[in-house]
C-alpha positions as CSV (number, residue, x, y, z in Angstrom):
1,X,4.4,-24.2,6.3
2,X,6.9,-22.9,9.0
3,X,4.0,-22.3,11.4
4,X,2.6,-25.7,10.6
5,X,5.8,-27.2,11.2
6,X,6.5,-25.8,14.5
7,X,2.9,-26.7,16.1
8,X,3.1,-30.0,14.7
9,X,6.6,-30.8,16.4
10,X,4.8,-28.5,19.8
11,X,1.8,-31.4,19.2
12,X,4.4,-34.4,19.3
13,X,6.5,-33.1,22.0
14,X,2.8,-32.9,24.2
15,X,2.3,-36.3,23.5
16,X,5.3,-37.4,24.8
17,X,4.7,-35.3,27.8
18,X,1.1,-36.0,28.4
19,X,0.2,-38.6,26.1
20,X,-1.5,-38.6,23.0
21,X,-5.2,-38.0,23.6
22,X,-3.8,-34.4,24.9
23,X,-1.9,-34.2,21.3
24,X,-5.0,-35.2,19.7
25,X,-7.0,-32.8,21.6
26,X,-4.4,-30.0,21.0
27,X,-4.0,-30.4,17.1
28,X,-8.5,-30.9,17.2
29,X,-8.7,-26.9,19.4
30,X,-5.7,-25.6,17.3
31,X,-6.2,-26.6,13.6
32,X,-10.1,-24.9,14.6
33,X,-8.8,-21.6,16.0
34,X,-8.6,-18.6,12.9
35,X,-5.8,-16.5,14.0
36,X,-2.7,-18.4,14.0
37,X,-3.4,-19.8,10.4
38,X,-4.4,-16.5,9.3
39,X,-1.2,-14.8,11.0
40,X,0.8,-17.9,9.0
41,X,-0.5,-16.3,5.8
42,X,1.2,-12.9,6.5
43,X,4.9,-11.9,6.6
44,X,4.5,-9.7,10.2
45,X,7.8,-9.9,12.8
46,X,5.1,-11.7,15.2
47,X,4.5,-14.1,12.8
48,X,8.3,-14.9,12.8
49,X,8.9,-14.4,16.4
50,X,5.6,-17.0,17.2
51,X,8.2,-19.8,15.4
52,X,10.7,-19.3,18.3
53,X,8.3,-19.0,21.1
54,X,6.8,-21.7,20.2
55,X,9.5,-23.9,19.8
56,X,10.8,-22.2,23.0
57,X,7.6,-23.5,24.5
58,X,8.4,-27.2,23.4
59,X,11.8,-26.6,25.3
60,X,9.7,-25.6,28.4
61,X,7.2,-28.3,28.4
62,X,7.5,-30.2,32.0
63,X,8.3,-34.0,31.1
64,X,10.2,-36.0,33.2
65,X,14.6,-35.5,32.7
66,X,17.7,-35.8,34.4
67,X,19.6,-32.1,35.3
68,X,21.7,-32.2,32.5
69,X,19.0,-32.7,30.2
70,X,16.6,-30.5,31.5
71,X,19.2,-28.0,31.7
72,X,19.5,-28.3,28.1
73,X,16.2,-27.9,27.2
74,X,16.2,-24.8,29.3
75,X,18.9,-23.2,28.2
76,X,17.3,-23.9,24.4
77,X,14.5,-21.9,24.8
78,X,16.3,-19.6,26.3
79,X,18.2,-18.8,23.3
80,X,15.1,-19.0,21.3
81,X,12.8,-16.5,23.5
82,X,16.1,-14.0,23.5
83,X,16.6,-14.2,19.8
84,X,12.8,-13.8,19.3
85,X,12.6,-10.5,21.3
86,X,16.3,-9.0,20.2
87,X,15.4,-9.7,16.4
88,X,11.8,-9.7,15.8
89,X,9.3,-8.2,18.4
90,X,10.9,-6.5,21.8
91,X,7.6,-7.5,23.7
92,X,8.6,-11.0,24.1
93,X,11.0,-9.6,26.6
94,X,8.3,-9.7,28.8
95,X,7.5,-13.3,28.2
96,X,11.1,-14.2,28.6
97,X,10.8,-12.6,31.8
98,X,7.4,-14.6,33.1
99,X,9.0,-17.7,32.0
100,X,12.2,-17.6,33.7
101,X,10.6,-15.9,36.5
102,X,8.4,-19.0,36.8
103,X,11.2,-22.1,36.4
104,X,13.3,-19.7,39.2
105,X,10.6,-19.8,41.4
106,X,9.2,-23.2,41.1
107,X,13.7,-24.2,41.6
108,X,13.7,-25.8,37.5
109,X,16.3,-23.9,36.9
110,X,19.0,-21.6,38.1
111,X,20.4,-18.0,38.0
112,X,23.6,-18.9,36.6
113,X,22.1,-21.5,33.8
114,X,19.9,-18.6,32.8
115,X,22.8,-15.9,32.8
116,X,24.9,-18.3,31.2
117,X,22.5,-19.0,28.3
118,X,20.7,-15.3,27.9
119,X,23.5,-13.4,27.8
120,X,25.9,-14.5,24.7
121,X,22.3,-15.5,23.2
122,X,21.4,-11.4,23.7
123,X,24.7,-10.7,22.1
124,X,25.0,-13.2,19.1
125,X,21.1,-12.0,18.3
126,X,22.1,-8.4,18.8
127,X,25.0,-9.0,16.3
128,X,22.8,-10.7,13.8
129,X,20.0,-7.9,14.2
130,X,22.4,-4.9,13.8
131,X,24.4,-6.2,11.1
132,X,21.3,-7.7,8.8
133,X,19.1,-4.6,9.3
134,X,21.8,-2.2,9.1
135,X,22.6,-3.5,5.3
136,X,18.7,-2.9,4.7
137,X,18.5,0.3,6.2
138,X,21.9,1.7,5.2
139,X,22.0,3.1,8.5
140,X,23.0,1.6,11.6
141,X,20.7,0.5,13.3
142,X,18.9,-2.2,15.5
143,X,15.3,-1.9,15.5
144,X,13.6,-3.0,18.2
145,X,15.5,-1.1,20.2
146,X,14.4,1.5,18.4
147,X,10.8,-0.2,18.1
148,X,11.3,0.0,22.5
149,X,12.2,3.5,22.6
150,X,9.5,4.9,20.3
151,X,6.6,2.6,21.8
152,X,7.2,2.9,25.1
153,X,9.8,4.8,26.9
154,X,8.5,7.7,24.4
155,X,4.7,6.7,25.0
156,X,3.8,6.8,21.2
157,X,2.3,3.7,21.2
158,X,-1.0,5.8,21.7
159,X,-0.6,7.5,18.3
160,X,-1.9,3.7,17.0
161,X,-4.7,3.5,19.4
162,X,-5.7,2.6,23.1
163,X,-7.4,0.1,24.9
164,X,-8.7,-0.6,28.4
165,X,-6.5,-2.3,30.8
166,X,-8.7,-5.7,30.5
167,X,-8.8,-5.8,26.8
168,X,-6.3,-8.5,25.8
169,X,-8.4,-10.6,28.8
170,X,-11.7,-9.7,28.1
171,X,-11.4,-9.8,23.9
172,X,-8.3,-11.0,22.6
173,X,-7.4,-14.2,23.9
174,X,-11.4,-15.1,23.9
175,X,-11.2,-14.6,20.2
176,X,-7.8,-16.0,19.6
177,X,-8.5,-19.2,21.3
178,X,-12.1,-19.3,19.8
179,X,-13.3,-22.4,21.3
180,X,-16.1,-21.6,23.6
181,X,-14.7,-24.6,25.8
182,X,-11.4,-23.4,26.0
183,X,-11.4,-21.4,28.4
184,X,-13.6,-23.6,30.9
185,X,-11.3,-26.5,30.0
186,X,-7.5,-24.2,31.2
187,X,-9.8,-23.7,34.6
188,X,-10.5,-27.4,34.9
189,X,-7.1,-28.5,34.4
190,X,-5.8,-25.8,36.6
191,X,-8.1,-26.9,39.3
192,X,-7.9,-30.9,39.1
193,X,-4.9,-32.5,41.1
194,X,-4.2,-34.7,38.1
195,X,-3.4,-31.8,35.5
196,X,-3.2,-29.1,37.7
197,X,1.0,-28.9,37.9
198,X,1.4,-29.4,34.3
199,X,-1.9,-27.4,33.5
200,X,-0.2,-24.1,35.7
201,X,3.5,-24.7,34.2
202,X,2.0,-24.0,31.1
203,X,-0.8,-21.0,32.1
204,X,1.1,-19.2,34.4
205,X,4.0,-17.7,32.5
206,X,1.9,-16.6,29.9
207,X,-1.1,-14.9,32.0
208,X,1.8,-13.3,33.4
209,X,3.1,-12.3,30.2
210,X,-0.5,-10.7,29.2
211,X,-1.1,-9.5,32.7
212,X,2.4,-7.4,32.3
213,X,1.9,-6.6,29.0
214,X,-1.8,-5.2,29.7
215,X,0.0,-2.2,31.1
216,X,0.8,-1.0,27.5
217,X,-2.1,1.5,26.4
218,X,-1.8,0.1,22.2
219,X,-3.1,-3.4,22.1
220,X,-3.5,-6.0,19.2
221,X,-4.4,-9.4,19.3
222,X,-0.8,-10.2,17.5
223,X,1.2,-9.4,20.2
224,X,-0.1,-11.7,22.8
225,X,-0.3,-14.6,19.9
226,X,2.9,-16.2,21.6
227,X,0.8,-17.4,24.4
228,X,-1.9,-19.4,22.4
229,X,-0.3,-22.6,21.9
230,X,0.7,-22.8,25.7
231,X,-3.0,-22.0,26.4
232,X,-4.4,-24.2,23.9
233,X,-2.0,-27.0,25.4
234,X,-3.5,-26.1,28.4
235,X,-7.3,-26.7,27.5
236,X,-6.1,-29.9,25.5
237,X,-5.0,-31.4,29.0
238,X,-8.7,-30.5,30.2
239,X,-10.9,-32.2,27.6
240,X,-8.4,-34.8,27.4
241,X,-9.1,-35.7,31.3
242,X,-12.3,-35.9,30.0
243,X,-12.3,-38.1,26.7
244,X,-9.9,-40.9,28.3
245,X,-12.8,-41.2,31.3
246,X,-15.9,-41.5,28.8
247,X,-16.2,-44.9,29.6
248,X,-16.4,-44.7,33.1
249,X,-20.1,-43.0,33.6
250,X,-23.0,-41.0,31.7
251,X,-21.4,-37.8,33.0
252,X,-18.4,-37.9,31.2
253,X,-20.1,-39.4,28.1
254,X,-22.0,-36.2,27.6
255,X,-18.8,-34.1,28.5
256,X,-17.1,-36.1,25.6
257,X,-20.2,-35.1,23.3
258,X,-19.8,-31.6,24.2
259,X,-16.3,-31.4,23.6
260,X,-16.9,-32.5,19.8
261,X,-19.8,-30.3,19.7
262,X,-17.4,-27.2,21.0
263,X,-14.9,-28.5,18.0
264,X,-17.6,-28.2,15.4
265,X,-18.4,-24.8,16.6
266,X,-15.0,-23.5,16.8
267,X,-14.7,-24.8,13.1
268,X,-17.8,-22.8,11.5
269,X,-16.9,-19.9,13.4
270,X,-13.3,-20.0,11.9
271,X,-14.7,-20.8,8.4
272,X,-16.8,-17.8,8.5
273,X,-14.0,-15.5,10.1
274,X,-12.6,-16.5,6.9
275,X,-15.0,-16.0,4.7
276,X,-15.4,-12.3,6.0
277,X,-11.4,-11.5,6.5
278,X,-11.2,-12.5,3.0
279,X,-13.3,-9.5,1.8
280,X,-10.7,-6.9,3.6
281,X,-8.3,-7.1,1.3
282,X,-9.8,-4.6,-1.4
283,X,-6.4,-2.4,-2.3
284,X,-4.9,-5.9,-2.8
285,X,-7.3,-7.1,-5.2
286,X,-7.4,-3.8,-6.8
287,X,-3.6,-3.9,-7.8
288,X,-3.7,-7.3,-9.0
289,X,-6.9,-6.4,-11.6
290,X,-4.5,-3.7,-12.7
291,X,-1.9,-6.1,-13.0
292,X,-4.1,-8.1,-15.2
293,X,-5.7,-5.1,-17.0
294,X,-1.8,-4.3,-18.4
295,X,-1.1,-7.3,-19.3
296,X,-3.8,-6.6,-22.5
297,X,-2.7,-3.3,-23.0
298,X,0.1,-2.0,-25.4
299,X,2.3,0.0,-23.2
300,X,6.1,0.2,-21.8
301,X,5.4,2.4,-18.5
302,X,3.1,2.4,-16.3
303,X,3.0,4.9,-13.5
304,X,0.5,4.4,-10.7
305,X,-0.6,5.6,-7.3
306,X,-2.0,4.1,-4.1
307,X,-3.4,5.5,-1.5
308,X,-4.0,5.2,2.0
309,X,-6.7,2.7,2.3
310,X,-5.4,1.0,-0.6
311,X,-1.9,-0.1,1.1
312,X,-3.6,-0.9,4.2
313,X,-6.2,-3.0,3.0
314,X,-3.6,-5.1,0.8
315,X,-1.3,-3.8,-1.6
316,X,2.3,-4.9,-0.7
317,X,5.9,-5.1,-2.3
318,X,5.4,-8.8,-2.8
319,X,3.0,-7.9,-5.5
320,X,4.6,-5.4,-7.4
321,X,5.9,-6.3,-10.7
322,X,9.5,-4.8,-10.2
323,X,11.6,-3.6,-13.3
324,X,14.9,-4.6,-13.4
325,X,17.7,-3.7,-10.7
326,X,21.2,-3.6,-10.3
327,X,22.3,-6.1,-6.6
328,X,24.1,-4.5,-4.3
329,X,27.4,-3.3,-5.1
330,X,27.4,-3.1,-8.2
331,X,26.1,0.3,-8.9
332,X,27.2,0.4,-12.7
333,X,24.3,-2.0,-13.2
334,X,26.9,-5.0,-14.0
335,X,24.6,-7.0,-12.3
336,X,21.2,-7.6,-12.4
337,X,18.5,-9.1,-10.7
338,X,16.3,-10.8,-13.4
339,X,12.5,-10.0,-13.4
340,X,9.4,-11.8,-13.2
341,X,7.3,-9.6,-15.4
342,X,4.9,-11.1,-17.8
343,X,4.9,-8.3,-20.1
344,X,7.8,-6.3,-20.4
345,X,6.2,-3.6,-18.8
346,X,7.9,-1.2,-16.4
347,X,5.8,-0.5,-13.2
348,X,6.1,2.9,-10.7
349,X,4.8,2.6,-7.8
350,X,4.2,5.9,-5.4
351,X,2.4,5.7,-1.9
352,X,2.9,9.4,-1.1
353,X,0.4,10.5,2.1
354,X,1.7,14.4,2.0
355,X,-1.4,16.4,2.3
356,X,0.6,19.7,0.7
357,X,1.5,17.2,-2.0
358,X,-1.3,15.4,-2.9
359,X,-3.0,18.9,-3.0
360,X,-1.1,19.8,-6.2
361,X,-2.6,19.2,-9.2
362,X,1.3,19.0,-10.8
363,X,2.0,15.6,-8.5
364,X,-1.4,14.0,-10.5
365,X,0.1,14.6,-13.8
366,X,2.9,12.1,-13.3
367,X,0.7,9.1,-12.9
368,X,-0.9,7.0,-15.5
369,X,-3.8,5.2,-13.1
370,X,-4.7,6.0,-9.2
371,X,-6.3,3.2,-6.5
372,X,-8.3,5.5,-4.8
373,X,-11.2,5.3,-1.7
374,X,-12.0,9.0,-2.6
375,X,-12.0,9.5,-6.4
376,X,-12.7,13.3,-5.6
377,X,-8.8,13.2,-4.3
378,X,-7.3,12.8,-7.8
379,X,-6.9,16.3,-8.8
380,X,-7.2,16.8,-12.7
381,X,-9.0,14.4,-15.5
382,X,-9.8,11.2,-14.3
383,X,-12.1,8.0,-14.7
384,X,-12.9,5.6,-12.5
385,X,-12.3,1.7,-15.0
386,X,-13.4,0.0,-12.4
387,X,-14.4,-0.4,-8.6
388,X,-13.7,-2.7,-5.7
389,X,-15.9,-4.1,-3.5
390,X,-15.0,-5.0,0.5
391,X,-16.7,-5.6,3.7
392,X,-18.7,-2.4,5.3
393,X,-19.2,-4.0,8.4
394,X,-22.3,-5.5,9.7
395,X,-24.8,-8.3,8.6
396,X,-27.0,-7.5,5.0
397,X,-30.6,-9.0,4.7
398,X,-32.3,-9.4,1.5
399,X,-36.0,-10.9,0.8
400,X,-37.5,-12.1,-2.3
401,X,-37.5,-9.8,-5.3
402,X,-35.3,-7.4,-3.2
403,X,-32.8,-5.8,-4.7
404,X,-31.5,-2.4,-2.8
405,X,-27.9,-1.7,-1.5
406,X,-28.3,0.3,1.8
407,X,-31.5,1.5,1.0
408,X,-31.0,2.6,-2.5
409,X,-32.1,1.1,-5.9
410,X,-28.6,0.0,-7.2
411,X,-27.2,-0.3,-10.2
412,X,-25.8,-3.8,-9.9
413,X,-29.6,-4.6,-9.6
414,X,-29.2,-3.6,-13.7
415,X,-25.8,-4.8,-14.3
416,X,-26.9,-8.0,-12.8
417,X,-30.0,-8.8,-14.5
418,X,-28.0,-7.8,-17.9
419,X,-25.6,-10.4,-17.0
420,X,-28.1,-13.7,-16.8
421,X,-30.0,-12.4,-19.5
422,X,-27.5,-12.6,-21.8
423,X,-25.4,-15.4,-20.3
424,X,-22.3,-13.4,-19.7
425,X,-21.6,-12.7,-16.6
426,X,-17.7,-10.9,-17.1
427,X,-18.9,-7.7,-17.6
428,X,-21.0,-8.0,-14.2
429,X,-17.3,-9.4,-12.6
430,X,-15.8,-6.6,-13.3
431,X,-18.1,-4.0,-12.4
432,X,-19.3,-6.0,-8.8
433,X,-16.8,-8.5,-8.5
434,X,-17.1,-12.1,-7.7
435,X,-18.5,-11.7,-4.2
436,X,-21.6,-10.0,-6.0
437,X,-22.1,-12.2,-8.7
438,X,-21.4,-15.4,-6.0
439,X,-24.5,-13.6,-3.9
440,X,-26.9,-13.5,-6.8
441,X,-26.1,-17.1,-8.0
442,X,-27.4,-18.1,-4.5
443,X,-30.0,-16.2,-4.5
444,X,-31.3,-17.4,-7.7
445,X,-30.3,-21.2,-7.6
446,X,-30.5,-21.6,-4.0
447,X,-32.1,-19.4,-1.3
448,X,-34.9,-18.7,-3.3
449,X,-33.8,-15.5,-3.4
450,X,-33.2,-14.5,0.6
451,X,-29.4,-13.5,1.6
452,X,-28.2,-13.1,4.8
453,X,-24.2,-12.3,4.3
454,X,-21.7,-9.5,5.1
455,X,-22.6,-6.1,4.2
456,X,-20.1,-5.1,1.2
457,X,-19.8,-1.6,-0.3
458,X,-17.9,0.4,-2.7
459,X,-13.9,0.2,-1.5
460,X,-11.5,1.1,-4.1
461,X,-11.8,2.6,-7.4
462,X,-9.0,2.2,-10.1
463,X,-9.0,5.1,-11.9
464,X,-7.4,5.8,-15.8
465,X,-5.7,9.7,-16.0
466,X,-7.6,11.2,-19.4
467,X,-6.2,13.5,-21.7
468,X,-6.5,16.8,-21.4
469,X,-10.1,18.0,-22.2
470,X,-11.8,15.1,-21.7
471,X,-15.3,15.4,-19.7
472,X,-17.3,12.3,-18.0
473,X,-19.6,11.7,-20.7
């Protein structure tokens, strides 16, 4: 909603700027791109910090003003891109850098407006940063600094991964704009005397931003996300040169076509990103059949671990069901935070990644269920309840009559068949999972029985701890 909010008021302030077939065009090429709404969805500092720079951006945009109130605006998203990079992600520096770089050199601003601005913004944001973070670290602390030191003056930034120079040109902002136009749109605005002032105040500074930030050897998509709307803004003055001439000759008829066209495109290709990044989530899902499995079960305690691939593939503290707690300071328990539980039951939640410790069998005895990748992992008696599919990457193809899993007979092929004989199809849910039984449905009422769909495979099994004894029958 906050992300919606803040491209919204970005789309109003570029029709005021450039008029509204630009906003039109803008809200068409960003309401089709995937990222940003699926970035929305997920509680990451860059989603945060993309609030600020993009309402930093709106303070940036070149519209006609007297000094005073340009200076204004200036200083404005000043504040906004020093607060974004002090409290949420230390890589905007960068971008604060290319954009005042830029204003200085085209003379829309000044040294002392931007002194006078960045530097009680840098200290008001440090205060904020230090002082909130500090009360959740119980440490002091402020952590991009620390984020800074670690990532790059230490170089561990590799530890994550590393990419060629050209990746966040040659693959991310491709993918994050999405539009197949877009790109051929920001070069015609760029070139064309009509756009090409307003088209290069907002491409410049953040192709300079990317261009600097290239030098880092980790890349991810999210930390050049800041630049999209900008970009996007960009193409929008492009196809809207375009659409306002489609009147004027067959040429720029067919160019207005084409522009649709590229919108319908960018839309499919977005709906089946989602489709696909919605079958990544396996350790999520996993927790919250647990979740559901309790709440049938007679028990008080309920002790469970998660593994690797389960926490990265979902599970987070905004799931957990948390037993009571007493609020800060008052450690006699004279305060409580109340609890959202549905059934009384108290949850423990461990995500230990020791090697020497998961090695002991002792550590397994504590734990009442596991969400494991590798059940072979949980040392001692153990039964895999049930099993979580996700995406294995890849395109799967199935004929008529076919029914093998990576070239073996499956056993959903049973489970299946089972299920629409008998007209119950929960035991099949649980065992597959709705993706599988959405796939056969299709395939039966539909395709006449052809698929052509993601590749899914075994994920995450949730696993019950047996007593003592007990053998796999």
């Amino acid at each position: 909603c906050l992300t919606a909010t803040s491209l919204l008021r970005y789309a109003r302030a570029l029709a005021r700027a450039f008029g509204p077939a630009t906003a039109g065009w803008y809200i068409l090429f960003q309401a089709t791109q995937f990222h940003i709404p699926f970035y929305a969805t997920r509680t990451l500092p860059n989603t945060f910090a993309l609030l600020l720079t993009t309402e930093a951006a709106r303070a940036f945009l070149p519209v006609a003003a007297d000094a005073a109130t340009w200076r204004k605006r200036t200083t404005k998203g000043i504040y906004l891109l020093v607060a974004a990079g002090v409290i949420f992600r230390a890589e905007i520096a960068l971008l604060l850098a290319t954009q005042v770089g830029y204003l200085l050199l085209t003379r829309r601003t000044t040294l002392r407006t931007v002194i006078l601005a960045g530097l009680p913004a840098a200290i008001l944001s440090i205060g904020i940063s230090v002082a909130v973070d500090s009360a959740f670290w119980l440490r002091p602390v402020w952590p991009e600094l620390e984020s800074f030191i670690f990532n790059v003056y230490n170089g561990a930034s590799s530890e994550w991964g590393v990419s060629p120079w050209h990746t966040y040109f040659s693959s991310s902002l491709p993918k994050l704009l999405l539009n197949p136009l877009a790109i051929p749109l920001i070069a015609t605005a760029l070139y064309l005397p009509a756009t090409a002032r307003n088209a290069g105040a907002l491409v410049i500074p953040q192709l300079a931003f990317v261009a600097l930030y290239s030098a880092q050897p980790h890349k991810e998509a999210r930390f050049v996300i800041y630049a999209i709307p900008p970009l996007t803004a960009a193409a929008a003055l492009g196809a809207s040169y375009v659409w306002t001439r489609r009147a004027r000759g067959v040429f720029y008829r067919l160019g207005s076509l084409v522009l649709l066209g590229g919108v319908g495109v960018s839309f499919l290709a977005s709906m089946g990103m989602l489709f696909v990044s919605a079958l990544n989530y396996p350790g999520g899902e996993a927790l919250w059949m647990l979740h559901q499995r309790m709440n049938w079960e007679e028990i008080d305690v309920v002790r469970v671990h998660m593994d690797v691939l389960s926490c990265m593939t979902g599970v987070s503290k905004f799931q957990e069901e948390q037993p009571t707690k007493p609020l800060w300071g008052a450690g006699d328990g004279s305060l409580l935070i109340p609890t959202a539980q549905r059934t009384g039951i108290e949850w423990h939640y461990d995500k230990t990644e020791d090697e020497a410790t998961l090695r002991d069998p002792a550590f397994w005895e504590q734990f009442d269920f596991a969400l494991m990748a590798d059940p072979s992992r949980a040392l001692g008696n153990w039964k895999v309840t049930e099993v979580v599919w996700g995406f294995a990457g890849g395109l799967e193809v199935l004929k008529p009559g076919e029914c093998m899993m990576y070239g073996r007979e499956s056993v959903a092929s049973e489970v299946l068949k089972l299920a629409w004989d008998y007209g119950d199809v929960r035991i099949a849910t649980e065992f597959l999972g709705n993706y599988e039984i959405f796939k056969d449905a299709m395939r039966r009422s539909v395709t006449g029985g052809w698929w052509v769909g993601p590749k899914m495979e075994h994920k995450i099994h949730i696993m019950k701890r047996m007593p003592p004894g007990w053998t796999m029958p």
